[in-house]
VOPAGU-2260 file (C-alpha; in pm, 1 decimal, decimal comma):
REM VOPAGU-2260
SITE   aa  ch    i         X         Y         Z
SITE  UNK   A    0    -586,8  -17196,3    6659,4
SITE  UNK   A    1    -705,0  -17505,3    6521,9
SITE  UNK   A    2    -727,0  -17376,6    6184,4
SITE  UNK   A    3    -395,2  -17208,8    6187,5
SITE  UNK   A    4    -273,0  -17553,7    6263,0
SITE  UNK   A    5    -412,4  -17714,3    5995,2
SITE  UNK   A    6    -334,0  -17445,9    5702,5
SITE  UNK   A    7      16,4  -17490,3    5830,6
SITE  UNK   A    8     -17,0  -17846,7    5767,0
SITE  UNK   A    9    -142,0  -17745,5    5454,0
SITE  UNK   A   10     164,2  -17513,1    5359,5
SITE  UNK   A   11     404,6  -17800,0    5459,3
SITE  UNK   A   12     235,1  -18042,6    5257,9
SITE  UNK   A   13     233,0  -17814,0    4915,3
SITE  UNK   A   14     557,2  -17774,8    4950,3
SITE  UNK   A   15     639,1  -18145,7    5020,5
SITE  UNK   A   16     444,5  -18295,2    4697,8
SITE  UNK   A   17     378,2  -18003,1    4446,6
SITE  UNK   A   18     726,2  -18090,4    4307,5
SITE  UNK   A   19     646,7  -18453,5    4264,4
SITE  UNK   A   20     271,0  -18346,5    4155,3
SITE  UNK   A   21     417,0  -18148,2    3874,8
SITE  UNK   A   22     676,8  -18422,2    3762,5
SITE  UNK   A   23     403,8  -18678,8    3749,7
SITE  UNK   A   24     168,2  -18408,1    3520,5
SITE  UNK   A   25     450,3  -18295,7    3290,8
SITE  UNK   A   26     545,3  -18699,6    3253,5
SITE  UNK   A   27     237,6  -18735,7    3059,1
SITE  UNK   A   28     286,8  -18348,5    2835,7
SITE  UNK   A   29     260,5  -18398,4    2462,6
SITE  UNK   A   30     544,5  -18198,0    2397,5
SITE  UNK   A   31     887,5  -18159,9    2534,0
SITE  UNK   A   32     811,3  -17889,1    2742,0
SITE  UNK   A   33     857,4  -17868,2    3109,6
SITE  UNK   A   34     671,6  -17541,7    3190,6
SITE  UNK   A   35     362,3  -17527,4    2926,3
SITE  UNK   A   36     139,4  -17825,7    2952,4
SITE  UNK   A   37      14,1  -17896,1    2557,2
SITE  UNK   A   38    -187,5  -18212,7    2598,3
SITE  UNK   A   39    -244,0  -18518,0    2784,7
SITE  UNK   A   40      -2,6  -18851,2    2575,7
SITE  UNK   A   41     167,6  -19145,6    2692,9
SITE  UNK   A   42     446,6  -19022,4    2429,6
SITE  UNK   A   43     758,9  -19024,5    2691,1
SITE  UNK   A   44     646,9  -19333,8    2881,1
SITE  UNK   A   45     641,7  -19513,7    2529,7
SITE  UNK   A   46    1014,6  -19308,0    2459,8
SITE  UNK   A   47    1182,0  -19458,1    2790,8
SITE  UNK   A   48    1089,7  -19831,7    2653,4
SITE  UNK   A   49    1163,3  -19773,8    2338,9
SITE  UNK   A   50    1473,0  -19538,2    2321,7
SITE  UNK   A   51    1560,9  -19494,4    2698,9
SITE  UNK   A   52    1819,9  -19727,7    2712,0
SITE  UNK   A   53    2088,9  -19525,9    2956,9
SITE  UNK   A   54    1793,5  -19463,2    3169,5
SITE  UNK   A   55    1670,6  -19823,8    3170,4
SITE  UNK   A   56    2032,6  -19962,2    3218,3
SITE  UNK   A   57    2122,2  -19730,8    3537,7
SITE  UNK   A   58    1736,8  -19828,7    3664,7
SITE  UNK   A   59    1865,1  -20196,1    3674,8
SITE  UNK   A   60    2171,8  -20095,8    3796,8
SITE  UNK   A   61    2017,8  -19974,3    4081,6
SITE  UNK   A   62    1782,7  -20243,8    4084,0
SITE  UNK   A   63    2063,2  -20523,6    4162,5
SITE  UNK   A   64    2253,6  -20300,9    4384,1
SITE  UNK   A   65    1941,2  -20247,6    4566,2
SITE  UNK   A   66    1829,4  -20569,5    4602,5
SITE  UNK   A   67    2158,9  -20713,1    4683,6
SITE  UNK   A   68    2237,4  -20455,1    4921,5
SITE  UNK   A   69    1903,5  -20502,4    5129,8
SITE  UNK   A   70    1911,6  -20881,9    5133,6
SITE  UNK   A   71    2269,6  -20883,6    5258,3
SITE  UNK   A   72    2205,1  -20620,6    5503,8
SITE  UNK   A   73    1884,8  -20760,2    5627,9
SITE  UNK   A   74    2057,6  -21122,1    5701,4
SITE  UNK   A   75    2386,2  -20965,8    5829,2
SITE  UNK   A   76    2127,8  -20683,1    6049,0
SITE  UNK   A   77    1924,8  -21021,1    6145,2
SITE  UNK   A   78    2197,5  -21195,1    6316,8
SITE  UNK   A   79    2334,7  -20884,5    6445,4
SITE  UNK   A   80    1995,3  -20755,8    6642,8
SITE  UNK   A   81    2015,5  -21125,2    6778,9
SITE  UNK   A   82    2332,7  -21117,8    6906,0
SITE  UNK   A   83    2287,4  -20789,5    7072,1
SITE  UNK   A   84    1971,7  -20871,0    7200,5
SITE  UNK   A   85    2166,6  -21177,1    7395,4
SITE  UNK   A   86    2424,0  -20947,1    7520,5
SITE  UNK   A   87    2409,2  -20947,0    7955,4
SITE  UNK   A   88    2605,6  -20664,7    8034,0
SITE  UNK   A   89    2398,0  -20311,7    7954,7
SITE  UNK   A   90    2724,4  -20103,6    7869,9
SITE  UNK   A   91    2842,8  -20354,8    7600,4
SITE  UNK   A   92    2474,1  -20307,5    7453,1
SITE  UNK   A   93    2477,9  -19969,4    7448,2
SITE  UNK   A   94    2816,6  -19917,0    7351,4
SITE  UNK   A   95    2713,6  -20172,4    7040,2
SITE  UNK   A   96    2381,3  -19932,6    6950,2
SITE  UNK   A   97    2597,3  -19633,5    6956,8
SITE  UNK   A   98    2812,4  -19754,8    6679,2
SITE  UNK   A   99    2520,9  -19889,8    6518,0
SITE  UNK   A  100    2370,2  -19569,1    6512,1
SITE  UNK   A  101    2660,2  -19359,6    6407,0
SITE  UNK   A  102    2553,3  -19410,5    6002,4
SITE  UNK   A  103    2280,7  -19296,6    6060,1
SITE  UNK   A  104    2406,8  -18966,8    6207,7
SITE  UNK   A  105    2673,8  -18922,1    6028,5
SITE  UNK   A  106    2651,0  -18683,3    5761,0
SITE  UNK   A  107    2673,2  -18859,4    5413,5
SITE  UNK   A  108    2915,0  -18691,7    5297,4
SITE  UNK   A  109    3206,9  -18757,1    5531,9
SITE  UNK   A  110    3058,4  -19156,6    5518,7
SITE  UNK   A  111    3130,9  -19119,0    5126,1
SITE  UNK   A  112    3471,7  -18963,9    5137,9
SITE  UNK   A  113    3595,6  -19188,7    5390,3
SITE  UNK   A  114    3485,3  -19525,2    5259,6
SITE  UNK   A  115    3591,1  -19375,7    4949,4
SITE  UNK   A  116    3974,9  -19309,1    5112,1
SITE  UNK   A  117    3957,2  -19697,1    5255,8
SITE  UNK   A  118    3899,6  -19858,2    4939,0
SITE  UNK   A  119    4191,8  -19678,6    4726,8
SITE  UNK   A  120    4419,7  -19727,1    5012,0
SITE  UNK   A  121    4314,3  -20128,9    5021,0
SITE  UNK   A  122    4298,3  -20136,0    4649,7
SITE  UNK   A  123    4683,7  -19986,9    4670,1
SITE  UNK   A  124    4768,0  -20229,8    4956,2
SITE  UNK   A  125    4648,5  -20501,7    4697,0
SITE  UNK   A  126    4729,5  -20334,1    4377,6
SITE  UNK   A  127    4421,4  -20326,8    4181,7
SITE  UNK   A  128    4349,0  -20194,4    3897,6
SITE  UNK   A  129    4027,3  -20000,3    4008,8
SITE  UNK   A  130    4037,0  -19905,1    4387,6
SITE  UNK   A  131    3657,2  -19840,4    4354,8
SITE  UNK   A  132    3377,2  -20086,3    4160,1
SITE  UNK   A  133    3088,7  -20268,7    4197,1
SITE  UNK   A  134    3203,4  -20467,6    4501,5
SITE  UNK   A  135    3314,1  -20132,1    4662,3
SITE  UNK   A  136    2962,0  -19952,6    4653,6
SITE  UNK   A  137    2799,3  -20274,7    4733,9
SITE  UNK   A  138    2999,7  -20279,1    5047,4
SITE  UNK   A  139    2911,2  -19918,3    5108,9
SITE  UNK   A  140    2520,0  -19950,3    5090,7
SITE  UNK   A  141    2546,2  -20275,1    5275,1
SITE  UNK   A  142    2728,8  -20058,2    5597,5
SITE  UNK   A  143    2408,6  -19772,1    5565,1
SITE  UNK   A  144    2149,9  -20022,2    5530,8
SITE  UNK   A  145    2226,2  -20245,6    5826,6
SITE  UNK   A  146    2125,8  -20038,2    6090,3
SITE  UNK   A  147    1778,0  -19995,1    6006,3
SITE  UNK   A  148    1766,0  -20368,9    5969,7
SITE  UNK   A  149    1941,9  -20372,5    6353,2
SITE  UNK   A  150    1663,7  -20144,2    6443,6
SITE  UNK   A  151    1332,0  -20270,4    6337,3
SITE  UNK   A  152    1454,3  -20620,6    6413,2
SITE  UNK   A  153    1599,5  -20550,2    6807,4
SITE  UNK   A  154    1200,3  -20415,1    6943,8
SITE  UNK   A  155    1041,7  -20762,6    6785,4
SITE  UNK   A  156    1334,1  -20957,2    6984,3
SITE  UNK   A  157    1241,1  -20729,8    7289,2
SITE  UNK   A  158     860,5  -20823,6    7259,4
SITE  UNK   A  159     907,8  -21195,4    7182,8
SITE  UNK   A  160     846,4  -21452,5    7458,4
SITE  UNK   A  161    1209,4  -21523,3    7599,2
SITE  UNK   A  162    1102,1  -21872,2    7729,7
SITE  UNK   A  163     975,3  -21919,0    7358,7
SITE  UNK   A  164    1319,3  -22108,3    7249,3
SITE  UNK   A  165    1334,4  -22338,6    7547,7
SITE  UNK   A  166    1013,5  -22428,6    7518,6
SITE  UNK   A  167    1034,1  -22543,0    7132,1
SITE  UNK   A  168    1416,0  -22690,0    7279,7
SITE  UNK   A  169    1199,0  -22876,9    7552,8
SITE  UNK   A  170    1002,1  -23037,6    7211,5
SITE  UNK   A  171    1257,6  -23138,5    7078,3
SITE  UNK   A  172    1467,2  -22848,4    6846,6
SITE  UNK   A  173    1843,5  -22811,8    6831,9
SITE  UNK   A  174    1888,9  -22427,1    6951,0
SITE  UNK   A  175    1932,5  -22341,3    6600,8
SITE  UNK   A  176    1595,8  -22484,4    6480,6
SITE  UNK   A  177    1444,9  -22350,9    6811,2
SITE  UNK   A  178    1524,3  -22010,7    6635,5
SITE  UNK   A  179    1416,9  -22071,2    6241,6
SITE  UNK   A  180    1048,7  -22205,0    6383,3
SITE  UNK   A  181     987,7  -22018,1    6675,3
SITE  UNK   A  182    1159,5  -21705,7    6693,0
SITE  UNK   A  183    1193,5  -21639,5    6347,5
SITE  UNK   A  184     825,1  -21632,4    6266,1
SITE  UNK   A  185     729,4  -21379,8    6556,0
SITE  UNK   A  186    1028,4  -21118,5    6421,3
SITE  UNK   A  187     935,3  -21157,6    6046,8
SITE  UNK   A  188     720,7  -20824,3    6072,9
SITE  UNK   A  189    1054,4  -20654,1    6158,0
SITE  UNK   A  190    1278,9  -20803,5    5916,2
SITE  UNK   A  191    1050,2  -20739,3    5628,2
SITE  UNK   A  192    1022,0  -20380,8    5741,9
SITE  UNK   A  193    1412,6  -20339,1    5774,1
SITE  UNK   A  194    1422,1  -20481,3    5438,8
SITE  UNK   A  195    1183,6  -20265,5    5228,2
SITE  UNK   A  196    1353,8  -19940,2    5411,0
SITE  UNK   A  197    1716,5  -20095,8    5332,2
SITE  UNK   A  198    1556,8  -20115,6    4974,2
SITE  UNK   A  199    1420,9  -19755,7    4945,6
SITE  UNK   A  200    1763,2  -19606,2    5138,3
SITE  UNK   A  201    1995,7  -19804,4    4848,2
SITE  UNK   A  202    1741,3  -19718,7    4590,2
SITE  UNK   A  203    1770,1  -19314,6    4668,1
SITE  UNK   A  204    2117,7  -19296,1    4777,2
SITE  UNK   A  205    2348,8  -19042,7    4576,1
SITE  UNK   A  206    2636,3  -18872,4    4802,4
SITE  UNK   A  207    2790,1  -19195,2    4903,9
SITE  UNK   A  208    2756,3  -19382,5    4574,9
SITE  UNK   A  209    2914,4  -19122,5    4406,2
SITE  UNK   A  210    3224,7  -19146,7    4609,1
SITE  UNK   A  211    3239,2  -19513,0    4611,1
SITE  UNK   A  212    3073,8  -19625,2    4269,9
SITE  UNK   A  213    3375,8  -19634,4    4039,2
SITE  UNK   A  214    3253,2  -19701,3    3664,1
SITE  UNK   A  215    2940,8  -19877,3    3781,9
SITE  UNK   A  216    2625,1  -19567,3    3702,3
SITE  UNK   A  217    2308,5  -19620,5    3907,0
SITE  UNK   A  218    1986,0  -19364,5    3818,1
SITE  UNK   A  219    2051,1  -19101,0    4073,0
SITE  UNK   A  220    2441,6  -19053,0    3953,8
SITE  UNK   A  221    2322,8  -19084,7    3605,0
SITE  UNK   A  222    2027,8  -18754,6    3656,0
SITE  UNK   A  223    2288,6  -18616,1    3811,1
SITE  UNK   A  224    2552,2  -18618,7    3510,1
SITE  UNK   A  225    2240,5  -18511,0    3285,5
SITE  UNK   A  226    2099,3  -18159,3    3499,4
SITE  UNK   A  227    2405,1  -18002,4    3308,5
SITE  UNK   A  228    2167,2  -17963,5    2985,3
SITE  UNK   A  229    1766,2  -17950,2    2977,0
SITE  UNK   A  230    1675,5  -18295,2    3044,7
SITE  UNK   A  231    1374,6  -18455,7    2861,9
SITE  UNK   A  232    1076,8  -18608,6    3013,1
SITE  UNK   A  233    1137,9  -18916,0    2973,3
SITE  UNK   A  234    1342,8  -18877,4    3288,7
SITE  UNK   A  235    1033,5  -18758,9    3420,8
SITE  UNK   A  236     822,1  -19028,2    3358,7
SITE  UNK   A  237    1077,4  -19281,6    3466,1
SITE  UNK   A  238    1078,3  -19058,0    3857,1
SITE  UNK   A  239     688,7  -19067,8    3796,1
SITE  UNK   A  240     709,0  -19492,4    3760,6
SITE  UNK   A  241     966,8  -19522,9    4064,2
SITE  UNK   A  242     749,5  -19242,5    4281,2
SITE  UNK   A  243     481,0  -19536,6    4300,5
SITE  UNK   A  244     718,5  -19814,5    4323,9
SITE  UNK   A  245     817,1  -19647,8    4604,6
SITE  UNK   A  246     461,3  -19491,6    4759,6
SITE  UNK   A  247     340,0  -19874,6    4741,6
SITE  UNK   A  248     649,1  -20016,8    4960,6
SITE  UNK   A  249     581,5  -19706,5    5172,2
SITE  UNK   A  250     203,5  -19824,0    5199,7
SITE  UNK   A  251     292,9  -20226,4    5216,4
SITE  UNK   A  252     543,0  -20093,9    5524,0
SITE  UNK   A  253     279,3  -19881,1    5724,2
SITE  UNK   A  254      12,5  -20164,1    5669,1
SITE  UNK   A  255     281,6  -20448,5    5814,1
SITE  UNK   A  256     352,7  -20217,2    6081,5
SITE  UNK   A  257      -8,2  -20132,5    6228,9
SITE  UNK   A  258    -102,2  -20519,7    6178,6
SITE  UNK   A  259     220,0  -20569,8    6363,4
SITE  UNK   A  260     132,7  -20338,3    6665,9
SITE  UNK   A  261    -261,5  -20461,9    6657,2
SITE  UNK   A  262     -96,7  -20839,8    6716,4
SITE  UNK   A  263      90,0  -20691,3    6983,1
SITE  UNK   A  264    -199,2  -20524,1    7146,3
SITE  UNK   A  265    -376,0  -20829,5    7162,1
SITE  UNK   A  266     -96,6  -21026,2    7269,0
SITE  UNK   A  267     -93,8  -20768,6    7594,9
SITE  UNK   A  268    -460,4  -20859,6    7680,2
């Protein structure tokens, strides 16, 4: 039984990371081939400098949106998981998490086509030119990435001393700086956390940034628009550079979270 288990585990696994494995092999093939491996060269990672300019302009598209999109979500998730972590009655609270969670459940493609229908009718109401833009699918990965902010952020609230602002008060701090040097410090772990998966969700997102993007091409809508023909591997060794972009905040995230939870074990004793 215990062997079963584990060549299951094995099955799921191949099939998880032998597409990625493959990608990251054929990133580094000496000829444009993407079945017949002719040679180990660096020729496509010196292309996508050199001549990948689409690729490189949607990668720092997608670079500002995700950055932007994470930092405003984490600050706006922040002071949201703070608020409802203050709230007395328990049906307002849960109410409040329901809606919160609702992004997160809803199907991506009925969040894109209906943030998509708000802004042209808003863009109509205020005659604009474009009804969709930059601002439009910043808004839009802002409104996905806030509740993972909400949720890593509300269990540090939960676990921090609640007598830990009146005591700083007591010292001498205004509520407000009660918060930034006592409370702040103890739900860091969760923010950062919140931010680095805001990050990676805005980073990866195509169904709702293709309803809502207008003119403005991140990576994943710009792959997208290029499947239609063979696509060279310079595409490949662009996924290959963001794959460990993305397995190190992955790593940094896990190592935050069990230093997080040994604090909190020692905390209990």
């Amino acid at each position: 039984m215990s062997k079963l288990r584990w060549i299951f585990i094995g099955i799921i696994l191949i099939l998880l990371y032998a597409p990625i494995i493959v990608m990251i092999v054929f990133s580094f093939n000496e000829a444009n081939s993407t079945s017949i491996f002719e040679g180990f060269s660096l020729r496509w990672y010196k292309d996508l400098f050199q001549y990948g300019g689409d690729l490189l302009g949607a990668l720092r598209n997608t670079l500002v949106l995700a950055v932007l999109s994470s930092v405003i979500s984490t600050v706006l998730g922040t002071v949201a998981a703070v608020g409802i972590s203050k709230m007395k009655k328990a049906w307002v609270k849960s109410s409040v998490m329901s809606v919160t969670n609702i992004p997160l459940m809803n199907p991506e493609v009925v969040t894109g086509i209906s943030m998509m229908l708000m802004f042209v009718f808003v863009g109509k109401m205020l005659d604009l030119a474009n009804s969709v833009n930059f601002f439009t699918i910043l808004i839009a990965h802002i409104t996905f990435g806030l509740p993972y902010v909400i949720l890593n952020v509300l269990p540090r609230l939960r676990s921090t001393d609640k007598h830990l602002t009146e005591a700083a008060m007591d010292l001498g701090c205004t509520p407000v700086q009660a918060f930034f040097k006592a409370v702040l410090p103890s739900i860091t772990p969760g923010i950062i956390v919140g931010f680095i998966m805001a990050f990676t969700m805005s980073l990866d997102d195509f169904v709702i940034s293709y309803f809502t993007n207008g003119t403005y091409q991140t990576l994943p809508l710009l792959i997208y628009s290029m499947t239609r023909k063979p696509m060279k591997p310079d595409v490949y060794a662009l996924e290959s550079i963001m794959f460990l972009i993305i397995l190190v905040l992955m790593i940094l995230l896990n190592v935050i979270q069990n230093d997080d939870k040994k604090k909190g074990a020692r905390l209990k004793k």
